[in-house]
SESE-713758 format. One line per 2 residues: number of its first residue (from 1); for each residue y, x, z of C-alpha. Coordinates in steps of 0.2 Angstrom, whole numbers. Layout:
<atoms>
NUM	Y/X/Z | ...
</atoms>
This chain:
<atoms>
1	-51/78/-106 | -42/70/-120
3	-25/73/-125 | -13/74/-110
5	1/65/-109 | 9/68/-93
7	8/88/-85 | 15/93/-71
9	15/110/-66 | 20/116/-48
11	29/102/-44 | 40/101/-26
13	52/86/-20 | 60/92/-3
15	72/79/7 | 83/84/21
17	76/77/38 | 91/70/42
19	90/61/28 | 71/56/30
21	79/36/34 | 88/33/18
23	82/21/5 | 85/28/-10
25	89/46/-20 | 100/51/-33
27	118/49/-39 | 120/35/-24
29	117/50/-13 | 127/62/-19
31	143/52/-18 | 137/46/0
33	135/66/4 | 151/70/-6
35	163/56/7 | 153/62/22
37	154/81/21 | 173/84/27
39	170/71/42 | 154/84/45
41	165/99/45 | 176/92/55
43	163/86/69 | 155/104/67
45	137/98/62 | 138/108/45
47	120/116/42 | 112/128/31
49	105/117/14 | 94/132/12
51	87/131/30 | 69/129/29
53	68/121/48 | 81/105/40
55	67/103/24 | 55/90/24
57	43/93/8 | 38/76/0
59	26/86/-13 | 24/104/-15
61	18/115/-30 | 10/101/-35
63	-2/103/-54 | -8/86/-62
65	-13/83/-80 | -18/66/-87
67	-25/62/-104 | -20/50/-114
69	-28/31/-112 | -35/37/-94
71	-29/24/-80 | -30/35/-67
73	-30/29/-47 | -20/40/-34
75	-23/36/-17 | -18/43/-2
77	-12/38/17 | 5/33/20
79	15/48/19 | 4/57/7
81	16/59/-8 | 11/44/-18
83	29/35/-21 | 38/52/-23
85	26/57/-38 | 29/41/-44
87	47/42/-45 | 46/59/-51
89	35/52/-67 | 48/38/-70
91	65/49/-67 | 70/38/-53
93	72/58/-43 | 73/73/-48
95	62/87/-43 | 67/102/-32
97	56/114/-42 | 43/111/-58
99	42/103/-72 | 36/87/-79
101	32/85/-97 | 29/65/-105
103	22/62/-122 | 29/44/-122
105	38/30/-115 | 36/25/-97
107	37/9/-87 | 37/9/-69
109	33/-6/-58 | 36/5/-40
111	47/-10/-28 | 50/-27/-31
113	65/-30/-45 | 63/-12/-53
115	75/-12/-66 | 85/-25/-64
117	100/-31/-63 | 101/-45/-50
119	117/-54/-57 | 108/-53/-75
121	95/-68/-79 | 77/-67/-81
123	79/-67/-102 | 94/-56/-101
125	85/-43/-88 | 70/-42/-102
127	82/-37/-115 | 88/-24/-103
129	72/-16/-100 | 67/-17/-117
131	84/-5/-121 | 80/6/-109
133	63/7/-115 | 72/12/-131
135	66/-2/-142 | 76/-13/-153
137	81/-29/-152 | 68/-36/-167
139	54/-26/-156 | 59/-37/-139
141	61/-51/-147 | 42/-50/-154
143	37/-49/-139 | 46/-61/-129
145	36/-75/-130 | 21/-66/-125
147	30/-57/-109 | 37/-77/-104
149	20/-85/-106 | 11/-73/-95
151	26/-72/-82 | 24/-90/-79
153	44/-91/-76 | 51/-100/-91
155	59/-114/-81 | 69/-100/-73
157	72/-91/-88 | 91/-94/-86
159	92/-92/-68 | 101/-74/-62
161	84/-65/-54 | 96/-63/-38
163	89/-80/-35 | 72/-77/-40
165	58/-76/-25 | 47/-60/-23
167	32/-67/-32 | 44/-72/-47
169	52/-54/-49 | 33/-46/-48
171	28/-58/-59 | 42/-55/-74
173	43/-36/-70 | 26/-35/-73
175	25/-45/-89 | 41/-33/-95
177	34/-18/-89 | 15/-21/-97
179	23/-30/-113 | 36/-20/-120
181	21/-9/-125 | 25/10/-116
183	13/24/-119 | 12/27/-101
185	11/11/-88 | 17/16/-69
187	11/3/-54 | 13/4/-37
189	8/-7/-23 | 21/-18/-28
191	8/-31/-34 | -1/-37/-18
193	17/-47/-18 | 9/-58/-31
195	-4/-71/-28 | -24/-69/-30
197	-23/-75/-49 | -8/-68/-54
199	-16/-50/-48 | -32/-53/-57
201	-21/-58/-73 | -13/-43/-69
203	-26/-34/-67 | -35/-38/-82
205	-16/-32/-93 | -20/-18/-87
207	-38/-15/-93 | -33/-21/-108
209	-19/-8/-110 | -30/5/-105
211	-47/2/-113 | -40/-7/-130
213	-25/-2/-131 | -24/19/-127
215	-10/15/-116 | -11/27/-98
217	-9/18/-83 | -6/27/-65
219	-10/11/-51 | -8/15/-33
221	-14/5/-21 | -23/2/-3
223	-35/-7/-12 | -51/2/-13
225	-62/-11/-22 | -47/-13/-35
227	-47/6/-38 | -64/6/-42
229	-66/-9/-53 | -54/-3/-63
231	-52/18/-64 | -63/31/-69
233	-54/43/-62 | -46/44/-47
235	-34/58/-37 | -30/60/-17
237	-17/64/-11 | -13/73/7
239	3/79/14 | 13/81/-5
241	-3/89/-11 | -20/83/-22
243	-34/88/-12 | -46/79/-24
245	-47/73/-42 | -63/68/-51
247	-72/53/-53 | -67/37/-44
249	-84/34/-30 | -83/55/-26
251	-64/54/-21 | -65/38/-11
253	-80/44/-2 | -68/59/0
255	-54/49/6 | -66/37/18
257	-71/53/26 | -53/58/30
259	-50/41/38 | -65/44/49
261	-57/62/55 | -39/51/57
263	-48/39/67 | -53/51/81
265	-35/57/84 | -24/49/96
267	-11/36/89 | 4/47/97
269	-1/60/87 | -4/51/70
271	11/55/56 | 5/44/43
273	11/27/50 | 21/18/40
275	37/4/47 | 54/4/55
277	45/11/70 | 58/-1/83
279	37/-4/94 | 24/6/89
281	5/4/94 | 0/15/107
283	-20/13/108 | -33/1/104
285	-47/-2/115 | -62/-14/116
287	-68/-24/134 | -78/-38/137
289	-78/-54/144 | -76/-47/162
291	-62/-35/154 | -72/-16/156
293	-68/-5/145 | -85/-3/131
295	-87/9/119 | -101/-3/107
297	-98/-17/102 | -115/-30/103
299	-115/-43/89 | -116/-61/98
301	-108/-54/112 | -88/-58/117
303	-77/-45/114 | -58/-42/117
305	-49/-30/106 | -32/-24/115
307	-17/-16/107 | -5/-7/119
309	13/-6/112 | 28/1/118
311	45/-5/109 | 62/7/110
313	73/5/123 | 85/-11/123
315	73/-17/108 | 68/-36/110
317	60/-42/94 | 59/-61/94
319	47/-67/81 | 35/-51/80
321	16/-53/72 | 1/-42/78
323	-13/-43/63 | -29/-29/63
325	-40/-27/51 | -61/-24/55
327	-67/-15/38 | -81/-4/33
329	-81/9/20 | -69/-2/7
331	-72/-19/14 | -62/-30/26
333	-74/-39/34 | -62/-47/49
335	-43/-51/49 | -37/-57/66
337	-17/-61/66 | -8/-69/81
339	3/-78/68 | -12/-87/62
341	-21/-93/78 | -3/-99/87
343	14/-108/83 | 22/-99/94
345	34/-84/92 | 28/-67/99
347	44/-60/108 | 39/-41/112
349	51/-29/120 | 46/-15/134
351	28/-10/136 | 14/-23/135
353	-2/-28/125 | -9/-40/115
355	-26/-45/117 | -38/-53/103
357	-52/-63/108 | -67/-64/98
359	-80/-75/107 | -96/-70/98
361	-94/-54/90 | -100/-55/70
363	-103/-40/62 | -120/-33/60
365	-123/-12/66 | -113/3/61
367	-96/8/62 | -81/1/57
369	-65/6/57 | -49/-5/61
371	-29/-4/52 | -18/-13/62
373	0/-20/57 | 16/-24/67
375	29/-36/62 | 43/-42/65
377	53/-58/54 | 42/-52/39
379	48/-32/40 | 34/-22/45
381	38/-11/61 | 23/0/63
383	8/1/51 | -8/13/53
385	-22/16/42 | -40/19/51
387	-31/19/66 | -48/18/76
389	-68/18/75 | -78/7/84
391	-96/5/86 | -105/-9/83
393	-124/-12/86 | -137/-27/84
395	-139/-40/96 | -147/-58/98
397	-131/-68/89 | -141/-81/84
399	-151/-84/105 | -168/-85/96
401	-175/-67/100 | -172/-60/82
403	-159/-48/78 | -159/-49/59
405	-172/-50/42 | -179/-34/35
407	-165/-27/22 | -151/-36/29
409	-136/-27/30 | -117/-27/31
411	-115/-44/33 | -105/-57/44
413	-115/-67/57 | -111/-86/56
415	-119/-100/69 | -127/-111/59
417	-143/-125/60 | -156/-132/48
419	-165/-148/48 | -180/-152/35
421	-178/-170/26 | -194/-173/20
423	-202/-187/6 | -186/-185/-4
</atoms>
């Protein structure tokens, strides 16, 4: 390994459970906990800080080192530890126990608007950043250009960000955070705000300021294909801990392999669902077109995947979206949405299903596995990685007695004709 530039050694974060809900950590908190602590004396709910039983830990003992010019992928289900590490490396938090040693500057992209001051405009929020980066004013103006071009935002240059869309903050905290030229470059998931060439601009900064550059980048994302298209080196994350760390197509084999072991328990048991949790996705189940229960599913044939829910009592969301995702190994080869298909809204309260249709069933054999995603009003309520397997095997999709060609494999099934036009 080259140089490091970031070591960690034995690193914790704990959080109280009680305080598992908030938002945010940090002097915020410690006021909030300083106004509330006589009003919990007097209710007689005082505990024991020390209690291990009132302790959630976000990362424990935690050893990490990264050398310089690496761009490293950390990946990881919800829960894992991903975002805490994060903010650990950019000294949004502060760690229980450990240390953390950086040889050089660090910008962070973790949440939309990072670093900025909402009543502040896009021009002076770039001068900001560049300050706290501790560069001076000549260095940001140098650069200034550069970071406007790419941001694609100079109309609104002058506008306070508090006005900005989500697309436009991602796309100006990215151009700042990638421009003002750290030593260390810290992206989250934050980026799938953006839209498809944006990202690939985005992703191809980052390239750049890895491989040309020497910079070290740290990217997490969902995004399997993106991890490996862009890092060598890649590091998984379970439960606040790295249970893998060496090249990119080992670990993600590694992490594919958990999701199959995640996909055989039951949803009620799964911790590493992500959303408000006001409904929450009970089971997933595939029937056919009389409605029995299968276990396969036959490709031509119809097939009904049905997602039992269960909203908290008094609940009633009025606008909710059901999406799932049909993938295999890191591929999404189906999205089904009912906000797609149908204008009108999805009220959900109580218990109930939701029932997609797929009239001839497209995928070719082997096993898939499916992430499904509740919403409501554009906040997500319930989210699960591999939250099932399903089976898949060949059938006659096509009604002409052949199944597929020789060497054929993982693709999506489409009707389709020929005619020949001859003498042309």
């Amino acid at each position: 390994m080259s140089e490091s530039i970031i070591s960690v050694n034995k690193l914790s974060k704990s959080y109280r459970i009680d305080r598992l809900g908030a938002k945010a950590d940090g002097l915020r908190h410690l006021i909030e906990s300083a106004v509330r602590r006589p009003f919990d004396v007097l209710r007689g709910i005082m505990r024991d800080d020390s209690s291990a039983k009132s302790l959630f830990w976000a990362l424990r003992d935690l050893d990490l080192e990264i050398g310089r010019g690496e761009m490293v992928g950390i990946i990881g289900r919800n829960g894992a530890g991903k975002s805490t590490l994060l903010k650990l490396l950019s000294r949004i938090t502060e760690p229980t126990s450990g240390s953390i040693k950086l040889r050089g500057r660090v910008a962070s992209l973790l949440e939309v608007g990072t670093g900025f001051h909402p009543e502040l405009t896009g021009r002076e929020n770039i001068f900001l950043n560049g300050a706290i980066l501790g560069m001076s004013r000549r260095e940001i103006i140098s650069r200034f250009d550069e970071i406007v071009e790419f941001s694609e935002v100079e109309k609104f240059l002058d506008t306070p960000v508090k006005r900005y869309s989500s697309g436009m903050y991602v796309r100006l905290a990215f151009a700042v955070a990638a421009h003002l030229e750290p030593e260390i470059l810290i992206v989250d998931e934050v980026l799938a705000v953006g839209d498809s060439e944006f990202q690939k601009k985005c992703i191809g900064k980052m390239e750049d300021a890895s491989s040309r550059e020497g910079r070290t980048v740290l990217l997490v994302s969902h995004q399997m294909p993106t991890i490996q298209n862009l890092c060598t080196r890649c590091v998984l994350m379970d439960k606040g801990q790295i249970i893998s760390d060496g090249p990119t197509s080992e670990v993600i084999s590694a992490y594919m392999n958990h999701g199959v072991s995640l996909a055989k328990l039951a949803l009620h048991e799964r911790e590493d669902r992500a959303g408000n949790g006001q409904v929450k996705v009970l089971s997933v189940s595939m029937r056919d077109a009389d409605g029995n229960t299968i276990r396969e599913a036959i490709a031509g044939s119809e097939v009904w995947l049905c997602v039992e829910y269960l909203a908290r009592d008094g609940v009633i969301l009025e606008n909710c979206v059901f999406c799932l995702e049909i993938q295999k190994e890191t591929r999404v080869y189906i999205a089904l949405s009912t906000a797609l298909v149908d204008r009108r809204k999805l009220v959900v309260a109580g218990h109930g299903r939701v029932d997609f249709q797929i009239s001839k069933w497209p995928l070719m054999a082997g096993i898939y596995h499916i992430n499904t995603y509740v919403g409501n009003n554009g906040v997500m309520e319930d989210y699960i990685q591999d939250a099932v397997s399903i089976d898949v095997i060949d059938g006659d999709f096509h009604g002409s007695g052949k199944l597929r060609h020789e060497g054929w494999e993982n693709l999506v099934l489409v009707d389709h004709s020929w005619k020949q036009v001859p003498g042309l």
